[in-house]
C-alpha positions as CSV (number, residue, x, y, z in Angstrom):
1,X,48.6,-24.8,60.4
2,X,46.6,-25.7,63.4
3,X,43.1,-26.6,63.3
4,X,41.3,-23.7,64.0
5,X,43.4,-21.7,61.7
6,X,42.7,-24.0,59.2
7,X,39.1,-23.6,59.7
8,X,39.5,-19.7,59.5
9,X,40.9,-20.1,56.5
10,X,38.5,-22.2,54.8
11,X,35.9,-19.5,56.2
12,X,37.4,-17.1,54.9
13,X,37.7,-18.5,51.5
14,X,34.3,-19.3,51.6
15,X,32.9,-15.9,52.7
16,X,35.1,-14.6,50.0
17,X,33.7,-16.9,47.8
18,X,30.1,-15.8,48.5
19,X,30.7,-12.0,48.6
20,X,31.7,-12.4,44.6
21,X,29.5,-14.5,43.7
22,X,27.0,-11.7,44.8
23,X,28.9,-8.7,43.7
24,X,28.5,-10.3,39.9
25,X,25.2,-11.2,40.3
26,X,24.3,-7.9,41.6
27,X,26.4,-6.2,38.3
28,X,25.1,-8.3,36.3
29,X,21.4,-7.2,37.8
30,X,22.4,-3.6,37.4
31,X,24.3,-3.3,33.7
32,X,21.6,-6.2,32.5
33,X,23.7,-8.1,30.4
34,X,26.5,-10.6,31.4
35,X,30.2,-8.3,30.8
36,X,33.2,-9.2,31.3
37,X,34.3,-8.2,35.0
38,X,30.8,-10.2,36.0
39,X,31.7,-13.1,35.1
40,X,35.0,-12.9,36.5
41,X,33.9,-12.5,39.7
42,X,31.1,-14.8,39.3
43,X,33.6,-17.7,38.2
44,X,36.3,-16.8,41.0
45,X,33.7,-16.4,43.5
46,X,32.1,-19.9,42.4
47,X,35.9,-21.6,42.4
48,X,36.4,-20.3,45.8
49,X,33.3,-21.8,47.5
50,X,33.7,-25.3,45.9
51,X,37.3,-25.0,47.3
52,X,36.4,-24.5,50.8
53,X,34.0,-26.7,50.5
54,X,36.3,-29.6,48.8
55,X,39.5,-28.7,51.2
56,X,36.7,-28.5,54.3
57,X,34.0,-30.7,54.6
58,X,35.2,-32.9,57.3
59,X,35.1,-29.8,59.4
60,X,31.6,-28.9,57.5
61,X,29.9,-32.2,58.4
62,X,30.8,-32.1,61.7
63,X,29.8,-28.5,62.4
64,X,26.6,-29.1,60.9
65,X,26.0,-32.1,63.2
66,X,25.5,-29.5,66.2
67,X,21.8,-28.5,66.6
68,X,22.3,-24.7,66.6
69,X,24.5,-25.3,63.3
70,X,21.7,-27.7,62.5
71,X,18.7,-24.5,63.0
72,X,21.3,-22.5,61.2
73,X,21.8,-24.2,58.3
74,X,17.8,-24.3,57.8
75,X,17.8,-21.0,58.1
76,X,20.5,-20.3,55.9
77,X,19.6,-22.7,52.9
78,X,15.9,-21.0,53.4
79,X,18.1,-17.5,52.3
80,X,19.7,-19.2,49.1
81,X,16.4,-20.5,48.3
82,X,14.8,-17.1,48.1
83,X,17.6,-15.7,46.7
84,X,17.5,-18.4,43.9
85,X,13.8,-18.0,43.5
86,X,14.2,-13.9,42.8
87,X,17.3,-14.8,40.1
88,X,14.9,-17.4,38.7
89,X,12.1,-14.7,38.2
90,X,14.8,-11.9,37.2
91,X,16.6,-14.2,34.7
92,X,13.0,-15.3,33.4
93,X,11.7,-11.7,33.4
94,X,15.1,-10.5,31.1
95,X,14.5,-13.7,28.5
96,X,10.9,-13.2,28.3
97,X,10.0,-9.7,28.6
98,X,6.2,-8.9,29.4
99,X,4.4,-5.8,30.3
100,X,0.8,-5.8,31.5
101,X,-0.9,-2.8,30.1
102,X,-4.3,-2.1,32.1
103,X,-5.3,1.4,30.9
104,X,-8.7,0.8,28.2
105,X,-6.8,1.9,25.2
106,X,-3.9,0.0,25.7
107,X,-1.9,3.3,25.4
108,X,1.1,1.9,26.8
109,X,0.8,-0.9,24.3
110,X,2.2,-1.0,21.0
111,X,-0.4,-1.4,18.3
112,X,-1.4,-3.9,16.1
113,X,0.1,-1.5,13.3
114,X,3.8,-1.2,14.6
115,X,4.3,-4.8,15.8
116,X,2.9,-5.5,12.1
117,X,5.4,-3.2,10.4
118,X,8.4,-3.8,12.5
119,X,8.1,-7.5,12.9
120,X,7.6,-7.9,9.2
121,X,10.9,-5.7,8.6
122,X,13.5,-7.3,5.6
123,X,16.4,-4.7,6.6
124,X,17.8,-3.1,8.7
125,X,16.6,-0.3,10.0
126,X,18.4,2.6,12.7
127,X,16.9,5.1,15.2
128,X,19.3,7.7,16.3
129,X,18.3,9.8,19.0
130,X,20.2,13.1,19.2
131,X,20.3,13.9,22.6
132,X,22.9,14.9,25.8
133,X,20.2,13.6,28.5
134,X,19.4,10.1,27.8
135,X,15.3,9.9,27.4
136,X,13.9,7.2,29.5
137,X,10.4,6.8,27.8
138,X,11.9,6.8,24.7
139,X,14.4,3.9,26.0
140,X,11.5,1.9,27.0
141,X,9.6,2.5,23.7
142,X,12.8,1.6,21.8
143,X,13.6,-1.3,23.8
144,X,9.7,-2.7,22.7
145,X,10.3,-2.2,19.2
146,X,14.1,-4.1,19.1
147,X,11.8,-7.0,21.0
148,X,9.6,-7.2,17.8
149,X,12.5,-7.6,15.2
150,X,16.3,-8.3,15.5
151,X,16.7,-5.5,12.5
152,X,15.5,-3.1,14.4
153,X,18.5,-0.6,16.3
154,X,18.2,2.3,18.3
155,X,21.1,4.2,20.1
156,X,21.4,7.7,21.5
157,X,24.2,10.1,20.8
158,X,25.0,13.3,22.5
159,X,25.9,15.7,19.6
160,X,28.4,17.6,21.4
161,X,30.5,13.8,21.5
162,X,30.1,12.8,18.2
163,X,29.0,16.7,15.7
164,X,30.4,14.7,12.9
165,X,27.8,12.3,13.0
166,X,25.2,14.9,13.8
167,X,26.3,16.4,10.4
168,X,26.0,13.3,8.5
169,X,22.3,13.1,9.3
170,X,21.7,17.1,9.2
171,X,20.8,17.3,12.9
172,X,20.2,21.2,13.7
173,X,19.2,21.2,17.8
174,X,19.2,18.8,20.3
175,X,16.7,16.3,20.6
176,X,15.9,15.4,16.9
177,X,15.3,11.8,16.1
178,X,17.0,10.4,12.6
179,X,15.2,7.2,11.6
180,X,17.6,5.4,8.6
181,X,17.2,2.3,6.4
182,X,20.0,2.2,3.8
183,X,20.5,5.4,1.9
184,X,16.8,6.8,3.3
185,X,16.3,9.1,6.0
186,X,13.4,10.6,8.1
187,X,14.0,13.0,10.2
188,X,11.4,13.5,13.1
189,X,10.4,16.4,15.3
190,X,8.6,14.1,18.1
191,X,8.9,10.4,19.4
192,X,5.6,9.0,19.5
193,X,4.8,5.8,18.5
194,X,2.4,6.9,15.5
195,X,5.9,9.0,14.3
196,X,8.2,6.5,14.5
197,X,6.1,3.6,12.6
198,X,5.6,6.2,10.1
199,X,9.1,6.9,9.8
200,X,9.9,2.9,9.4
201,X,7.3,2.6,7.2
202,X,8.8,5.7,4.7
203,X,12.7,4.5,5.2
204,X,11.7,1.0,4.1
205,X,9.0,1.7,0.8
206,X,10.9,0.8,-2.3
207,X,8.5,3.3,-4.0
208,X,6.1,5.9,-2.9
209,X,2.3,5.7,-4.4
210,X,0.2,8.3,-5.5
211,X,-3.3,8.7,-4.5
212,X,-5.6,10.9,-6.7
213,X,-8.4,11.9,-5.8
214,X,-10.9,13.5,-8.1
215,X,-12.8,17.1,-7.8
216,X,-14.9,18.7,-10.3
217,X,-18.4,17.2,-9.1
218,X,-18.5,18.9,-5.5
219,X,-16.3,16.0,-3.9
220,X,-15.0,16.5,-0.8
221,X,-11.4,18.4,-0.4
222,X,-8.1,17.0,1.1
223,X,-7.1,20.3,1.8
224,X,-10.0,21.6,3.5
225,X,-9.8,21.7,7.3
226,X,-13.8,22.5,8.2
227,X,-16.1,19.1,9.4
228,X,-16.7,18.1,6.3
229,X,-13.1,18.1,4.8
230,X,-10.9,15.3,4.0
231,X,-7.4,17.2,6.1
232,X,-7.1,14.9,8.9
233,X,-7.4,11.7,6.8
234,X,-4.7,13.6,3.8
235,X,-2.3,14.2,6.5
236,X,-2.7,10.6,7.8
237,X,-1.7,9.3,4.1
238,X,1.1,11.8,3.7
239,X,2.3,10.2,7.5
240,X,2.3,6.5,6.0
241,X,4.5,7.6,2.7
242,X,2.2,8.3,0.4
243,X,1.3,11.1,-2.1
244,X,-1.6,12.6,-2.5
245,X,-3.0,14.9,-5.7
246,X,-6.6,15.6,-6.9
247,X,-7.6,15.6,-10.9
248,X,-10.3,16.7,-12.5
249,X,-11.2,13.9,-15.3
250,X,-12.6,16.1,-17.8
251,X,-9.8,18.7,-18.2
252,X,-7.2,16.1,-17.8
253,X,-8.6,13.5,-20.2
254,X,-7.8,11.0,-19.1
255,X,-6.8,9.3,-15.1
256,X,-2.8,10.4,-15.2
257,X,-0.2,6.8,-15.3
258,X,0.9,7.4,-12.1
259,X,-2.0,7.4,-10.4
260,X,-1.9,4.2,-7.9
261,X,-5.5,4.4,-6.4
262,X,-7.9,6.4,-8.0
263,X,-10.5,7.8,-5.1
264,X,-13.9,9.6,-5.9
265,X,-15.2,11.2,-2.4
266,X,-18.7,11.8,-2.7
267,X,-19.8,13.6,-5.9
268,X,-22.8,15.9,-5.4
269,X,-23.6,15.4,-9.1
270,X,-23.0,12.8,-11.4
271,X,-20.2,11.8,-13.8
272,X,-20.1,12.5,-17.6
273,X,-20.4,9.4,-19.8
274,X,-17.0,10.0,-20.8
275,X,-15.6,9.8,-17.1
276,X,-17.2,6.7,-16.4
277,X,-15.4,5.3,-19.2
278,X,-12.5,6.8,-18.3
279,X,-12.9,4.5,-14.8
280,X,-13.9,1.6,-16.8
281,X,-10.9,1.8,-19.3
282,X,-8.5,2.0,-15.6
283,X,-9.9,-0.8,-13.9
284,X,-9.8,-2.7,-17.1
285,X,-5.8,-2.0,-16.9
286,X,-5.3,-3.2,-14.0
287,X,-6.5,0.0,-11.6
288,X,-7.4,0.2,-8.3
289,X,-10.3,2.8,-7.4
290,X,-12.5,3.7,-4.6
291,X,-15.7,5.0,-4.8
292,X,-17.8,6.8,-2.0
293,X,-21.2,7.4,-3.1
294,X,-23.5,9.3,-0.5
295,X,-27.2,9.2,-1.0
296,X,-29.9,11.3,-3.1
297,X,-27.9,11.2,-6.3
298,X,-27.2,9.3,-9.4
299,X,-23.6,8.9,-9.7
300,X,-24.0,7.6,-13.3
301,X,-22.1,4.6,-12.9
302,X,-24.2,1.6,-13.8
303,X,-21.7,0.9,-16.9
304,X,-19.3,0.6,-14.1
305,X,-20.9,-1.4,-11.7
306,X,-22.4,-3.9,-14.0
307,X,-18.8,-5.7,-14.6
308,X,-18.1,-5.9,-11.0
309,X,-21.7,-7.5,-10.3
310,X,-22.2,-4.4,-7.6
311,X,-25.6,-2.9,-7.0
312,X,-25.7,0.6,-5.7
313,X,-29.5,1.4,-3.6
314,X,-32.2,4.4,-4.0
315,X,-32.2,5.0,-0.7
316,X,-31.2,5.5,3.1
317,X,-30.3,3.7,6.0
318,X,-32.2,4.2,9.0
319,X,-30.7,2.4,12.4
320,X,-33.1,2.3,14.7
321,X,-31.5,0.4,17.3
322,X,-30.5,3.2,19.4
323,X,-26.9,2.5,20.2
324,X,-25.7,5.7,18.7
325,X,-26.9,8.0,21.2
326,X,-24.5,7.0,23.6
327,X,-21.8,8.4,21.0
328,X,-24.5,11.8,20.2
329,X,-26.0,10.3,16.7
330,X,-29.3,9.6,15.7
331,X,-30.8,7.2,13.4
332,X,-29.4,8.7,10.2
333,X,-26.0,7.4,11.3
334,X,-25.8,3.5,10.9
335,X,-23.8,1.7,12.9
336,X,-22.0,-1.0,11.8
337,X,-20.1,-3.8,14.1
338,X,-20.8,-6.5,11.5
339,X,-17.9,-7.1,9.0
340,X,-17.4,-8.7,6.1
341,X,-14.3,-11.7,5.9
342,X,-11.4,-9.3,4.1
343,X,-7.9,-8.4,5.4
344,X,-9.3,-4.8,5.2
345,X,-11.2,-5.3,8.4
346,X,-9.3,-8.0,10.2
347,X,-9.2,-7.6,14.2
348,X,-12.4,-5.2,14.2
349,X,-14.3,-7.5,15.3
350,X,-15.7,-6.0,18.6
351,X,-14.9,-2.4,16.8
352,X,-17.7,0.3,15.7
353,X,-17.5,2.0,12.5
354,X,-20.0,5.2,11.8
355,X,-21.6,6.5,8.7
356,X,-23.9,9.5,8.5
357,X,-26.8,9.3,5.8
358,X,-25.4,6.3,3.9
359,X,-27.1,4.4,1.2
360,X,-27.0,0.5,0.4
361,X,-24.4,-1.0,-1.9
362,X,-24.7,-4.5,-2.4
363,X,-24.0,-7.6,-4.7
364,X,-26.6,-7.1,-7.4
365,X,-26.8,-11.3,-8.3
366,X,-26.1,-13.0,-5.3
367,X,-25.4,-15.9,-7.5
368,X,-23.1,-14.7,-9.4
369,X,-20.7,-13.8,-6.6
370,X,-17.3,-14.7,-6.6
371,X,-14.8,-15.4,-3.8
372,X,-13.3,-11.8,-4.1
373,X,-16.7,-10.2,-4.1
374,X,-17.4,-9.5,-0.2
375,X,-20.3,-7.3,1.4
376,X,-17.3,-5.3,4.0
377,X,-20.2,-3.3,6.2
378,X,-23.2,-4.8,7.4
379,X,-26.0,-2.9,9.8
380,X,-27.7,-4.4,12.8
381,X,-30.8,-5.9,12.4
382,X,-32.9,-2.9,13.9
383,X,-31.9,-0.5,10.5
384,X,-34.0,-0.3,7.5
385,X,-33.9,1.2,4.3
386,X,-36.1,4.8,3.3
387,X,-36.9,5.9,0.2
388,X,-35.6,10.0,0.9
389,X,-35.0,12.0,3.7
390,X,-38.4,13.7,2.3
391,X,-40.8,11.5,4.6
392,X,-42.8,12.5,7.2
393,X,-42.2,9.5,9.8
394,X,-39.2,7.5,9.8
395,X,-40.8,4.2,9.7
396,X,-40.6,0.6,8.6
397,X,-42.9,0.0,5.7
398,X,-42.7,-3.5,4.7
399,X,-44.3,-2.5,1.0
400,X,-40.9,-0.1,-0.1
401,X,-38.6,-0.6,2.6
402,X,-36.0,-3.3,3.1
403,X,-34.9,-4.8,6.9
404,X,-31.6,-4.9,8.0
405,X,-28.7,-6.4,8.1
406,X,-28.0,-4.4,5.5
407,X,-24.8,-4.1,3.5
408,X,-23.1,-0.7,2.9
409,X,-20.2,-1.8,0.8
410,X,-18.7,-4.0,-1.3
411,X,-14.9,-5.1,-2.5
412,X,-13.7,-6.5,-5.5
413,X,-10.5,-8.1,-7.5
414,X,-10.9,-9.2,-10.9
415,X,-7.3,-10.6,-12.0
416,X,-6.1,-10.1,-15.3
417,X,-6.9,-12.9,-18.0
418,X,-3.7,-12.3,-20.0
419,X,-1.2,-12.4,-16.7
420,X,-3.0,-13.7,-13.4
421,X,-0.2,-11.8,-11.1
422,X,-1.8,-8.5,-12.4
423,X,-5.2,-7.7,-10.6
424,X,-7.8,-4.4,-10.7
425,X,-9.3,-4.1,-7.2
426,X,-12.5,-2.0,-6.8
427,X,-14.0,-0.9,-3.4
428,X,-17.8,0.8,-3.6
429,X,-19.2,2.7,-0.1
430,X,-22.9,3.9,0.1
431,X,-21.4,6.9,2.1
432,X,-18.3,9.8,2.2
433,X,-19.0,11.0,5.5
434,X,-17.2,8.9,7.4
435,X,-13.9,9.7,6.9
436,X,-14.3,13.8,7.0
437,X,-12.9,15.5,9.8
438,X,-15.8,15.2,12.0
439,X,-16.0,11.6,11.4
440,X,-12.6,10.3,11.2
441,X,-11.4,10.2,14.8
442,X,-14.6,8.3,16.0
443,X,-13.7,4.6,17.1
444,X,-12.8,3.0,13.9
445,X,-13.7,4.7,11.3
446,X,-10.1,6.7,10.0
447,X,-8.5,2.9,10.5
448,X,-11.2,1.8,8.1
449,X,-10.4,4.3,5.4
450,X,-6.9,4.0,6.0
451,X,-7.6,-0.2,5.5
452,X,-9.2,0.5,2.3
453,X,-6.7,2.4,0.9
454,X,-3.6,0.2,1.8
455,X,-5.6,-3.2,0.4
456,X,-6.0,-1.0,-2.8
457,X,-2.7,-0.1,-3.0
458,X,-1.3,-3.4,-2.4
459,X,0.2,-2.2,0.8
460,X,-1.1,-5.3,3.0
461,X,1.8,-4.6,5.4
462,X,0.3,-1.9,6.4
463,X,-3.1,-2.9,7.2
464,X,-3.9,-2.8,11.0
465,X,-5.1,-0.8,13.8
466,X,-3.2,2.2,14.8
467,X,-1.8,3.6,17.3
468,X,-4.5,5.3,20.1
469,X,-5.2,8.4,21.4
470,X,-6.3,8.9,25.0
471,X,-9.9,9.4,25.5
472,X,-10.6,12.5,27.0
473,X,-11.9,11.2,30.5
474,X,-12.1,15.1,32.2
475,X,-15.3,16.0,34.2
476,X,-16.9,19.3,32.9
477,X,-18.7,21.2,36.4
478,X,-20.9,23.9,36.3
479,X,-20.2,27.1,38.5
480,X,-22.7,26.0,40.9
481,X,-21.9,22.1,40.5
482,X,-18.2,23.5,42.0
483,X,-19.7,25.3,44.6
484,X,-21.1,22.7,45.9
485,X,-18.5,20.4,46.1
486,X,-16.2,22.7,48.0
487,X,-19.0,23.0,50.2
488,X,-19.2,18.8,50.2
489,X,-15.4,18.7,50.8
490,X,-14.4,21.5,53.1
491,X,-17.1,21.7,55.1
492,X,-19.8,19.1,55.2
493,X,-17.3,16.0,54.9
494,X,-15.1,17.0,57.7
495,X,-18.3,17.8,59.7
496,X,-19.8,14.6,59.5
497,X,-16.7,12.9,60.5
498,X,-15.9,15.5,63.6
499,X,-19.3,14.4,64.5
500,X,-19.2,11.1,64.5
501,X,-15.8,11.4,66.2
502,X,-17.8,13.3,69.4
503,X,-20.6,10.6,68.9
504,X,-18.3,7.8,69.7
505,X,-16.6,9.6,72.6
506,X,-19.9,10.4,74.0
507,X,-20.7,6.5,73.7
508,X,-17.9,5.2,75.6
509,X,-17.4,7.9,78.3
């Protein structure tokens, strides 16, 4: 083999070389993960360019002592740098995958709820996604949640393929999501991130808890779907796997064995003795209650609140710092940013909670506190106490009223003297307003409820902030408000510019 032909060779060889070496980098790139053909031609192609280079570099150094192979070979490592570079930043980007989310709710986030529940996850758990057209979105939303826990799977099936498996899970169209964890199932209608954390969070309870929630003194309803109803928040329990049941305490006798969490949402009248001991008698065995006592009644519960060291105020909170008319309330609706150290309210920091006509509930001996006892919702420093909604100016009076901060409720845990792993938890609000259907949906306040109601029910995992809704950001014009701007836009805009076009022309004529 003559020179030159040798040299051919070797060029060839090496221009073979680099042509694999890019066509498994480049399938690799595409496929995103390192299979089989890839690395064969990333291997081959890597042999072949340390060959020619081995077998040639007599020729190499010599050709690279010229100066155009000298300006050349600048150029050319220059390329394999940048080349190098982007793999770095691609390699780097597929190990340690980070999004950057810049919209004000974070909507294309995941939310402190779902990387809670899915990274915490002990099993296994599938989503099956019954579909012909592979969705996208829902790739990308899947492809978040297996990044938050290695038991975490998701895979999409086209039903016409595989109708066996669509008739294991009961699939009836196209498009239905299965979410399994052992022999549970959920089967869901829609994708979004608030229905798929649910759906994890059903699969993987070992038991599902029942809330009751008492009627008979003018409480509010968890069916009713006016303002002042309790629907919105009812549907939000049912969506995190639990049940949900009212009982009336006088015709039943007594509060039912499987009631979990016992809830009282704002009684217009107060209890009979014999409820009252009813509650003291549950919380004594261990129970876990919430009570939401709104103002300008006498719930009848002193024998209650005496054990648990809780005071509950004559009165109403006044804010008078003015912040809530940027949100449409007025002074009767405390707002509260202020919150107390308990997992129940963890991360709100920053967050605003709302309560319409709420009254004080505080420790009662501020000595006799213990660790467990914590004030949760505390005013600014602008609110005040009044004695009724009867007076004639909303003022501060020094005499009869009290200056905030002021504390709106309290939580408790007692543990059990004969077995310390058993515990009755007991949470007291000066206000039932603020998770009605009005109420619920503004800034934190459903979250709070929820909170509440997980830390009672020993459902800690659960605890978080939930997934967010998009605020409604669309500008409202008048009929003369859009007149005008067609005017501004079609005529008066382009006018101003045709005339300042002229003027210019004019200028330099």
């Amino acid at each position: 083999m003559t020179t030159w032909n040798r040299q051919e060779g070797l060029r060839l060889v090496a221009t073979l070389g680099a042509a694999m070496l890019l066509a498994g980098y480049f399938r690799y790139f595409l496929q995103g993960e390192l299979l089989l053909l890839a690395k064969i031609l990333l291997i081959a192609g890597a042999v072949f360019v340390l060959a020619a280079g081995a077998f040639g570099y007599r020729d190499l150094f010599g050709f690279f002592r010229k100066p155009t192979a000298q300006q050349g070979s600048n150029t050319f490592v220059l390329v394999i740098a940048v080349v190098a570079i982007l793999g770095l930043i691609n390699y780097l980007g597929y190990r340690h995958h980070k999004r950057v989310d810049l919209t004000s709710e974070k909507l294309f986030s995941l939310s402190d709820q779902t990387k809670k529940i899915v990274g915490g996850l002990t099993q296994d758990v599938d989503v099956i996604n019954f579909n012909k057209t592979p969705d996208a979105d829902l790739k990308d939303r899947m492809a978040e949640y297996s990044n938050l826990s290695r038991r975490f799977h998701f895979r999409q099936v086209d039903p016409q393929e595989k109708p066996e498996l669509a008739h294991q899970y009961n699939v009836t169209r196209v498009g239905q999501t299965v979410v399994t964890a052992g022999s549970r199932k959920e089967t869901l209608q829609d994708t979004t991130e608030q229905d798929i954390t649910n759906a994890v969070v059903k699969v993987t309870r070992s038991k599902e808890k029942t809330l009751c929630f008492v009627e008979g003194h003018g409480e509010k309803s968890i069916t009713a779907t006016d303002n002042d109803g309790y629907s919105n928040i009812n549907q939000s329990l049912k969506n995190e796997g639990y049940q949900t049941k009212s009982i009336n305490l006088v015709s039943a006798g007594s509060i039912p064995p499987e009631c979990d969490v016992v809830i009282d949402p704002g009684p217009k009248q107060g209890l009979f003795p014999q409820e009252g001991q009813m509650l003291e008698k549950y919380l004594d065995s261990n129970g876990k209650a919430l009570l939401m006592i709104d103002p300008e009644m006498d719930p009848n519960l002193d024998a209650v609140m005496g054990p648990w060291n809780i005071e509950i105020g004559k009165n109403i909170v006044v804010d008078a710092s003015g912040v809530g008319r940027m949100f449409g309330t007025g002074p009767a609706v405390p707002l509260v940013v202020d919150y107390g150290t308990s997992p129940i309210t963890k991360g709100f920091n920053g967050s605003m909670t709302f309560f319409p006509l709420a009254r004080t509930v505080s420790t009662a001996d501020k000595n006799k506190t213990t660790p467990d006892d914590v004030e949760l919702l505390k005013t600014s420093s602008r609110s005040f106490t009044i004695p009724n909604l009867k007076t004639k100016e909303v003022k501060y009076d020094p005499k009869t009223d009290t200056l905030g901060p002021l504390s709106l409720a309290v939580t408790g845990e007692r543990k059990n003297p004969a077995d310390a792993t058993q515990f009755s938890r007991l949470i007291t609000v000066g206000d039932s307003d603020f998770a009605t259907n009005q109420w619920s949906n503004l800034q934190r306040n459903g979250d709070l409820f929820m909170n509440m109601v997980n830390w009672l029910s020993e459902d800690e995992n659960l605890i978080s902030i939930r997934p967010k809704n998009p605020t409604n950001r669309r500008v409202t014009f008048t009929e003369t408000q859009q007149r005008l701007l067609s005017w501004f836009s079609m005529l008066l805009l382009p006018g101003i510019v045709i005339i300042a076009g002229v003027y210019i022309w004019w200028k330099r004529r």
